[in-house]
C-alpha positions as CSV (number, residue, x, y, z in Angstrom):
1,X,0.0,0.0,0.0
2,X,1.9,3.2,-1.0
3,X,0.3,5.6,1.7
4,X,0.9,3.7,4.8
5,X,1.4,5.2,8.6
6,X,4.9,6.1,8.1
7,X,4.8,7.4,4.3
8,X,2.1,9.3,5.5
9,X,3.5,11.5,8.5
10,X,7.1,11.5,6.2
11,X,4.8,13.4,3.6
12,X,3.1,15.6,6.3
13,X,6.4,16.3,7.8
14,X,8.2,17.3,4.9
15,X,4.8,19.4,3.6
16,X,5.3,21.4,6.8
17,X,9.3,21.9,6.5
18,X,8.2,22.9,2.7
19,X,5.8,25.9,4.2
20,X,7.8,27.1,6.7
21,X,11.2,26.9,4.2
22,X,9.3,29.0,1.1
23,X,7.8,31.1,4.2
24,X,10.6,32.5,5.8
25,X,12.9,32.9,2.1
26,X,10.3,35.2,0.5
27,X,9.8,37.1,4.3
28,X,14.0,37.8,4.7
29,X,14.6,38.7,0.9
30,X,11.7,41.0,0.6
31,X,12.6,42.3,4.0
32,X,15.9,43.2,3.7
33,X,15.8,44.5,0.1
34,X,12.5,46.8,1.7
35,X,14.5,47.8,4.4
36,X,17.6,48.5,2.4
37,X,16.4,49.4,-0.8
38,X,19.9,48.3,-2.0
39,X,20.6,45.0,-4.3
40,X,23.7,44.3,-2.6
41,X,22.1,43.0,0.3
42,X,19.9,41.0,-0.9
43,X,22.7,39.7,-3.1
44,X,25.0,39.0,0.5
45,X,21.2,37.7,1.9
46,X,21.4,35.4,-1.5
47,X,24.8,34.4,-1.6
48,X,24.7,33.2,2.5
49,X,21.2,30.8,1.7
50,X,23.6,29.5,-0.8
51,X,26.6,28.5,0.8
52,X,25.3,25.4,2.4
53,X,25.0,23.8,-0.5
54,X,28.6,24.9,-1.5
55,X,29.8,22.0,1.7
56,X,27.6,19.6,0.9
57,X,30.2,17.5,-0.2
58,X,31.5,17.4,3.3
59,X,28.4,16.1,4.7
60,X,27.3,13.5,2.2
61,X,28.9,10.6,4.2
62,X,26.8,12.0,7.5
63,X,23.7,11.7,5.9
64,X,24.5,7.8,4.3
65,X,25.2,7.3,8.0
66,X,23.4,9.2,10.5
67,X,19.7,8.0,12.8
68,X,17.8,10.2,10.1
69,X,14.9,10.4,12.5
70,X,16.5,11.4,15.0
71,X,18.3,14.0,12.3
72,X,15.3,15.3,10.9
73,X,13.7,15.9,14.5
74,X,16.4,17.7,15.5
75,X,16.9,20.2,12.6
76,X,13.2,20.8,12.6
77,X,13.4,22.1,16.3
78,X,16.6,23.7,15.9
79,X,14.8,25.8,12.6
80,X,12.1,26.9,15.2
81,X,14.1,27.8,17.6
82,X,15.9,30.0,14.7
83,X,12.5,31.6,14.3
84,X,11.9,32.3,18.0
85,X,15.4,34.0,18.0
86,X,14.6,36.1,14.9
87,X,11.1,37.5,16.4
88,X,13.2,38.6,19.8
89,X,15.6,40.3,17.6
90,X,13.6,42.1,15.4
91,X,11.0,43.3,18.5
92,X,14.2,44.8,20.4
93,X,16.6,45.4,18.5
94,X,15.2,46.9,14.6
95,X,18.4,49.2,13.5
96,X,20.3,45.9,14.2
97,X,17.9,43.3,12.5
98,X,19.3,43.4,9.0
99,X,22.9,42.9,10.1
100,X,21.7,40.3,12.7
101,X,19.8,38.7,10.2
102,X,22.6,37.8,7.8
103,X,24.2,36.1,10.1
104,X,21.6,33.9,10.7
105,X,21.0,32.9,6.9
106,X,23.8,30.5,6.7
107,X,22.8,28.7,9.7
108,X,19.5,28.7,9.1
109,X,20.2,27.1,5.1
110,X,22.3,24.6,6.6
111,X,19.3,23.4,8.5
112,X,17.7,23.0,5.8
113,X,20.1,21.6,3.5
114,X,20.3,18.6,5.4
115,X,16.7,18.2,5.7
116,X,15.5,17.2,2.2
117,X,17.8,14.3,1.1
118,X,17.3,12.6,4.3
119,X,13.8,12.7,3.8
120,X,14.4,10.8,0.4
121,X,16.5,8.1,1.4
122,X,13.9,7.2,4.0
123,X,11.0,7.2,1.4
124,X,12.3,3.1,0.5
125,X,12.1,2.4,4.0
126,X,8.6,2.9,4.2
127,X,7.1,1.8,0.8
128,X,7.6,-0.9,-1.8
129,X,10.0,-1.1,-4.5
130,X,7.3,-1.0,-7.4
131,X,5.5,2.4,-5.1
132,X,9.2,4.1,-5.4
133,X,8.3,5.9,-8.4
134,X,4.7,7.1,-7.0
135,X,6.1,7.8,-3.8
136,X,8.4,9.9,-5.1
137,X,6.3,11.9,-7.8
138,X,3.8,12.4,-4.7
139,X,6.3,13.9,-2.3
140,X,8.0,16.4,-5.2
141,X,4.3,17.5,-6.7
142,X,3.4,17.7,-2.6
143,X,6.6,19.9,-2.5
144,X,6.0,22.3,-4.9
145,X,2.7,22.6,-4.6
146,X,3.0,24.0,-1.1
147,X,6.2,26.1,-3.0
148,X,3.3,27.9,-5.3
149,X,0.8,28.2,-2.7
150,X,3.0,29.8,0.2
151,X,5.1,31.7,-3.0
152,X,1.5,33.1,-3.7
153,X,0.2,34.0,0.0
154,X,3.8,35.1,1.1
155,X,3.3,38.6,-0.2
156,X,-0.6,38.8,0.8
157,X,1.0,38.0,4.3
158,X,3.5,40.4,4.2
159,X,1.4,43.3,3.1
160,X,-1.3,42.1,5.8
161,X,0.8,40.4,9.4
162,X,3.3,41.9,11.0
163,X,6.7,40.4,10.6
164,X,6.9,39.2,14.3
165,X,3.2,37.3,13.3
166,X,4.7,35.5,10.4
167,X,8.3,34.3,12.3
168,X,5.9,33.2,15.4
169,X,4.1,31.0,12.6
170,X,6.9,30.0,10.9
171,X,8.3,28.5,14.2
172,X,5.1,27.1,14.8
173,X,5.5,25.2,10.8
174,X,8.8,23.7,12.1
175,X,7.4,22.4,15.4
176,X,4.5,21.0,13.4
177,X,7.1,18.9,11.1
178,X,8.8,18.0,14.2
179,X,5.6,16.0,15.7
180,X,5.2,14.5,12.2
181,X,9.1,13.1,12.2
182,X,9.1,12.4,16.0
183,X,6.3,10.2,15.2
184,X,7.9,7.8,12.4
185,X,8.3,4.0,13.3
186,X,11.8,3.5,11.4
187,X,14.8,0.6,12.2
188,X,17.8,1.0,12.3
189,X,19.3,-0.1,9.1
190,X,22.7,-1.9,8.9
191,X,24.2,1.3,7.5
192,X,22.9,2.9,10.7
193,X,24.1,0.4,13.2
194,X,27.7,0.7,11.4
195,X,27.8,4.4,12.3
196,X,29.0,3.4,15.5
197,X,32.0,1.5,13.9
198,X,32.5,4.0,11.4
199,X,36.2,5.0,12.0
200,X,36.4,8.1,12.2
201,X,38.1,10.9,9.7
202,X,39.8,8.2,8.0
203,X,35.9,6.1,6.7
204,X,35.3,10.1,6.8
205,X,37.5,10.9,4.3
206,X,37.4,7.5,2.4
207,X,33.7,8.0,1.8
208,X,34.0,11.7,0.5
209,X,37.3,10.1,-1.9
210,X,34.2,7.4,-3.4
211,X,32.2,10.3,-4.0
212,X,34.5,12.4,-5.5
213,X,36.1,9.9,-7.9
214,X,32.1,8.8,-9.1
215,X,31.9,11.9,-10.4
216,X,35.5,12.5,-12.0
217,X,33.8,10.3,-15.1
218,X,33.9,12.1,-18.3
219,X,30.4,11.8,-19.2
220,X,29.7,12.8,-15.5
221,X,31.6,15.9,-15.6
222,X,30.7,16.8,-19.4
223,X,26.5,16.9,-17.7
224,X,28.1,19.1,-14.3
225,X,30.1,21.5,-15.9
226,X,27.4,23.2,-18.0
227,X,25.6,23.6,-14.6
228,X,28.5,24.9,-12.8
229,X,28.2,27.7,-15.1
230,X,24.4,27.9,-15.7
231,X,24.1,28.5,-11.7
232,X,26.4,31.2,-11.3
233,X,24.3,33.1,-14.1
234,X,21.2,31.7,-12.1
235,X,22.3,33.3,-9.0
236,X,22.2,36.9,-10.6
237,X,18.6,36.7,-11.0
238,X,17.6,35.2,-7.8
239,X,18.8,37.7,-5.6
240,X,17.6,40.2,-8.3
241,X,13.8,38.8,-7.9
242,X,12.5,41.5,-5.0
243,X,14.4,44.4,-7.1
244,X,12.1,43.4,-10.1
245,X,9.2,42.7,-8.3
246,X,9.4,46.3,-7.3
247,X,9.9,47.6,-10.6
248,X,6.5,46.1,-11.4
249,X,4.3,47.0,-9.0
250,X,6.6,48.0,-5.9
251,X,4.4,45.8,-3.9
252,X,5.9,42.5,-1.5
253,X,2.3,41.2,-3.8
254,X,4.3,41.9,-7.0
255,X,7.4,39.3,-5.6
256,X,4.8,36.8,-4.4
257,X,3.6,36.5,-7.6
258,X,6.8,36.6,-9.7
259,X,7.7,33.5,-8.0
260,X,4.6,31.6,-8.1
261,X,5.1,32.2,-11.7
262,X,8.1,31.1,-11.9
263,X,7.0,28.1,-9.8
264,X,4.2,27.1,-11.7
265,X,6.5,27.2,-14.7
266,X,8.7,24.8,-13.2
267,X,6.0,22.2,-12.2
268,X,4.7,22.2,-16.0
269,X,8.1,21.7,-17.1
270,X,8.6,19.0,-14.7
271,X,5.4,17.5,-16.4
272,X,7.0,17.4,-20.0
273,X,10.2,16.5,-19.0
274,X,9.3,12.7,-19.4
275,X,7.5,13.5,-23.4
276,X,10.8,15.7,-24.0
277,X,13.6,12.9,-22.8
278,X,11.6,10.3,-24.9
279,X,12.0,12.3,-27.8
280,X,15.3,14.1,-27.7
281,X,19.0,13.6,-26.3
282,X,20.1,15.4,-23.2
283,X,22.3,17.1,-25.1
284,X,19.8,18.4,-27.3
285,X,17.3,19.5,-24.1
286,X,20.0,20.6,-22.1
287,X,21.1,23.4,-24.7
288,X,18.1,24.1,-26.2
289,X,16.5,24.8,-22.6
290,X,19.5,26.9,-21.8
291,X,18.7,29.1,-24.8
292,X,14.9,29.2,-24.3
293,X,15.3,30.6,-20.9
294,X,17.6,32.9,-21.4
295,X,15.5,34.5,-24.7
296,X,12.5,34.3,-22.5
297,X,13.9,36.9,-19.9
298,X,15.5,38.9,-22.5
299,X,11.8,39.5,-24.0
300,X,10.6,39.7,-20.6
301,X,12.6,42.1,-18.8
302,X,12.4,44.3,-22.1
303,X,8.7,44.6,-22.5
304,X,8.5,45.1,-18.8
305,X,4.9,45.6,-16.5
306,X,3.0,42.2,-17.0
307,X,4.8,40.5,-19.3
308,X,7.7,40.2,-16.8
309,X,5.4,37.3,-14.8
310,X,4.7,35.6,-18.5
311,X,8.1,35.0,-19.7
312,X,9.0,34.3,-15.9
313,X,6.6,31.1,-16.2
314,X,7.6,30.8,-20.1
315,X,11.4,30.8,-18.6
316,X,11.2,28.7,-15.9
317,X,9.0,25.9,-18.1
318,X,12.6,25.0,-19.5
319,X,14.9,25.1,-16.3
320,X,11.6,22.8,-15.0
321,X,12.4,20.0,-17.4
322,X,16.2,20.4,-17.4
323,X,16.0,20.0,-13.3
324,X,14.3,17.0,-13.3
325,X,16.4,15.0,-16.0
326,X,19.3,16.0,-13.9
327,X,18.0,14.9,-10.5
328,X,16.4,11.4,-11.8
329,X,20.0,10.8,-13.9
330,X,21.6,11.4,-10.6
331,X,19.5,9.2,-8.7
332,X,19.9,6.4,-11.1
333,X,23.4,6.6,-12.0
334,X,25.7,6.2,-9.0
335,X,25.3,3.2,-6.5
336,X,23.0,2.9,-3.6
337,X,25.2,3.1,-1.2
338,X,26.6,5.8,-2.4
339,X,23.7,8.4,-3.1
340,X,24.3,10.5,0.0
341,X,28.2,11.3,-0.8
342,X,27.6,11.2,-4.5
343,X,24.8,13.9,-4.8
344,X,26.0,16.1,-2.2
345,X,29.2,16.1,-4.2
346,X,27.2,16.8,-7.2
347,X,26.0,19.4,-5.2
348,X,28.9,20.9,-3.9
349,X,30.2,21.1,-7.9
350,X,27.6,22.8,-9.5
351,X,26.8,25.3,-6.7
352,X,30.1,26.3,-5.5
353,X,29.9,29.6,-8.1
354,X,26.7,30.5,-6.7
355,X,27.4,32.8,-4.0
356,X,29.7,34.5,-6.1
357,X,27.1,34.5,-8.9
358,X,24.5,36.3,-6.6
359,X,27.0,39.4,-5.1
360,X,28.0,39.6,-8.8
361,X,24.4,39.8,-9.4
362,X,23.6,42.0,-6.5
363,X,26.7,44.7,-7.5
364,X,26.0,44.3,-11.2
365,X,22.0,46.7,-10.8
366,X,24.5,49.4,-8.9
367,X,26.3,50.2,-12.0
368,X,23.9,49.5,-14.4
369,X,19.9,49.4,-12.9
370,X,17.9,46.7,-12.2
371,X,16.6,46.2,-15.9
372,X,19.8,46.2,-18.1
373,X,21.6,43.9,-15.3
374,X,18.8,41.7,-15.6
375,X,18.9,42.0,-19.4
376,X,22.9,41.5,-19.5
377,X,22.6,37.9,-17.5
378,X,19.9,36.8,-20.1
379,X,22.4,37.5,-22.8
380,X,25.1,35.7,-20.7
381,X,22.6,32.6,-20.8
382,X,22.1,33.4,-24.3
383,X,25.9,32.8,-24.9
384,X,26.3,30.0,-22.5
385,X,23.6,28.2,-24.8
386,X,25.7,28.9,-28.2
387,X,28.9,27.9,-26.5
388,X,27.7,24.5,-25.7
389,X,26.1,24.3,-29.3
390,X,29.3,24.3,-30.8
391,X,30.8,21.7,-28.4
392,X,30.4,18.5,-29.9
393,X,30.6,16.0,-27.3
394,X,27.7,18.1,-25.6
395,X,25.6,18.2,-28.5
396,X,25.4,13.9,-29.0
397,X,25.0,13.7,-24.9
398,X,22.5,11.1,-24.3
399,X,21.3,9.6,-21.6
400,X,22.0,5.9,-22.6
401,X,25.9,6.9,-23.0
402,X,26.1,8.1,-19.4
């Protein structure tokens, strides 16, 4: 039966880490760009939310080993607590918060960066092998769905709570998740009851070694390194996103609805990404998607007013179906055992520009506005797109050869 006891309250658990995660991104970027009315901040804010990922290499062999109960638990606590902490600071000390607040971020993204692929290595725990693929497709649409809805409220709520209302509700989200993990039946499995032989830095080390030389493969490296580069001109726009959203409207409303948008773009994308992969080689999607979305924000961004949210949901159609060929061709390729270190490896490679991609972003509107920046980084994806067009060995990429 796929949705059994444990499924279940895995699925409710990770709906409510969902909620309060998309809940309390929109609330700080939107803050802090309000507050500051300066890009560079939101591109620090941006570049700190990112620099989890940028270790996630380092932590791949915890999450193959750790009690992911009692891990998941934990983090969800320690995320309300974080919330808690972030209502007392901005109810005594305001002229403070911003600064307070980015040191925060990291912590806070590190919380969450552990949170999601523990969740999916427990999902074959608690169904069968022939629900994998339902369980799966339930828990991402679950996922983003909640990503559209609370990317669609988040500005309503802004423009209606107070800020201290929506941290005090975010904290209650995480407890809520909390109760959901705390009340998982799970056993140890013999990966678990080997953490307490792992030895030490030297398995440590050993493990992160396995993952790194996975992914030193030519055909693994010739599917990253487009990414690598793809991300750091993805960055520029994210922590660009309240500085547009203002230029529509001026509205927290306007940036609410930009990235529901954008979400709902990448949930149909995700939809055709099965059609598309039948029909064409990666290579073939992976540059022509490049392209698309970088054209789409050109026109975008040009037009301006309305037609910014179109081509942000025309736009993000394509990264949709590129990000889901890249995440099941990652979950298929390397070994079971290995999926933790391999994927946060993965991780680590294509988002270690990423930070710097956002406070290139973030400095790049002081010199030249909001709207030509924004029009400069589509071109730079336009290029990116042509460059990998004339590269042969990306062009006849397929996924049978990797």
């Amino acid at each position: 039966m796929l949705i059994n006891s444990n499924f279940s309250r895995l699925l409710f658990g990770r709906l409510f880490v969902n909620m309060g995660d998309s809940l309390y991104y929109i609330t700080i970027m939107w803050l802090i760009y309000d507050l500051t009315e300066n890009t560079m901040f939101t591109a620090i804010a941006g570049a700190l939310f990112m620099l989890p990922e940028v270790f996630a290499f380092f932590y791949g062999p915890f999450i193959d080993h750790c009690n992911k109960k009692r891990a998941l638990i934990l983090f969800s606590l320690l995320q309300a607590l974080v919330m808690v902490i972030l209502y007392v600071v901005y109810t005594t000390t305001p002229s403070y918060f911003v600064y307070i607040l980015l040191c925060i971020i990291p912590f806070l993204a590190f919380l969450s960066e552990f949170t999601y692929p523990i969740e999916n290595v427990l999902v074959p725990r608690f169904v069968k092998n022939k629900d994998l693929t339902k369980a799966n497709s339930l828990m991402a649409i679950a996922a983003d769905g909640v990503d559209l809805l609370f990317n669609a409220i988040a500005g309503i709520l802004l423009a209606i709570l107070s800020i201290t209302s929506i941290f005090l509700g975010n904290a209650l989200l995480f407890l809520l998740a909390a109760l959901m993990f705390l009340r998982l039946h799970t056993k140890e499995s013999t990966q678990d009851i080997k953490m307490a032989e792992y030895d030490g830095n030297k398995a440590y080390f050993t493990d992160l070694k396995e993952g790194l030389h996975f992914v030193k493969k030519k055909e693994i490296l010739m599917l990253i390194i487009p990414f690598i580069i793809l991300n750091l001109l993805l960055a520029t726009f994210t922590v660009n996103l309240p500085a547009i959203a203002k230029l529509i409207t001026g509205s927290a409303i306007s940036y609410g609805l930009l990235l529901t948008m954008a979400g709902l773009g990448g949930v149909v994308g995700a939809m055709l990404s099965n059609v598309v992969t039948q029909r064409l080689k990666i290579g073939t999607i992976m540059i022509s998607t490049v392209l698309f979305y970088g054209l789409c924000w050109l026109i975008g961004i040009s037009l301006g007013g309305i037609f910014v949210y179109v081509f942000a949901f025309l736009a993000s159609i394509f990264i949709g179906i590129i990000n889901v060929i890249f995440t099941v061709l990652f979950q298929e390729l390397p070994p079971a055992n290995m999926l933790g270190r391999v994927n946060t490896t993965i991780t680590t490679l294509i988002t270690i520009c990423m930070p710097l991609g956002a406070l290139f972003g973030g400095w790049l509107p002081t010199l030249l506005g909001v709207k030509y920046a924004t029009m400069l980084n589509a071109s730079l994806i336009i290029l990116l797109a042509l460059v990998l067009l004339l590269l042969k060995d990306v062009r006849q990429l397929d996924i049978s050869s990797s």
